[in-house]
C-alpha angles and dihedrals in degrees: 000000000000122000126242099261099051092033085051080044089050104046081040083057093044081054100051088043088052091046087052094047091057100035096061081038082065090041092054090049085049100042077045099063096045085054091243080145091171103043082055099056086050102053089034088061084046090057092051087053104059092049080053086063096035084059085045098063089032085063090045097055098044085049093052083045096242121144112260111214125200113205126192125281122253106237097246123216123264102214114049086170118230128003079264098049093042096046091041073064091052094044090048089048102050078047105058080037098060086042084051091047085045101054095041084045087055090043099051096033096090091037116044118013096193097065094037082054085053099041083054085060086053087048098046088053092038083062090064094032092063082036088060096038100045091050090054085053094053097044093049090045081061093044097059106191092305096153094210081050087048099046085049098057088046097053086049099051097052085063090076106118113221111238111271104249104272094021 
């Protein structure tokens, strides 16, 4: 059984892993319009990956047999600008969620040692998640607006290969 403080932490990271899924949802439908195909496919897998780790937590805190709660869903915004613009949000947002992951890890760390064990894993992921993110930014800062530049970092990341279901 998980006590009120980490099950109130829990249910606080579900949300922030909900409001993710469908914030880079709302990115890929705008990368879409503006025919950044590419850029599209790849935050729409993003966005398949956080509900995976929304689900994640959902399925931890049923085990440990906590109360999920589903709150309701910010409306999100339906222009996020450029690719820059758009991946410098992603950047700022894998930021502020592994700070999230971080302060809940150092809060249960001394008090409950399995969901510490399990905020590590999300660490550990957030690690490559701001890796990614901070190299597209990157890529796209050098790119400056160069539209064959553009178009080629598109193509390259829709390349990007959704995870195989248990992997």
């Amino acid at each position: 059984m998980l006590n009120e403080q980490i099950l109130k932490m829990l249910n606080n990271l579900i949300q922030i892993e909900h409001v993710s899924s469908t914030l880079y949802l709302a990115m890929a439908a705008h990368m879409a319009k503006k025919n950044y195909t590419g850029m599209a496919s790849w935050l729409r897998i993003q966005s398949g990956e956080e509900r995976t780790h929304m689900l994640r937590l959902i399925d931890y805190v049923t085990d440990r047999d906590g109360t999920v709660e589903i709150k309701s869903m910010p409306a999100q915004p339906t222009d996020f600008g450029n690719p820059l613009e758009t991946f410098k949000k992603v950047l700022e947002h894998e930021q502020f969620v592994t700070d999230s992951y971080r302060q809940a890890y150092t809060f249960t760390n001394q008090k409950d040692q399995q969901t510490a064990d399990l905020l590590q894993q999300f660490l550990r992921e957030q690690v490559e998640e701001v890796a990614q993110s901070q190299t597209i930014v990157d890529r796209l800062t050098i790119a400056d607006n160069n539209p064959a530049a553009l178009l080629i970092l598109d193509q390259e990341l829709g390349q990007r290969a959704a995870p195989t279901p248990g992997a």
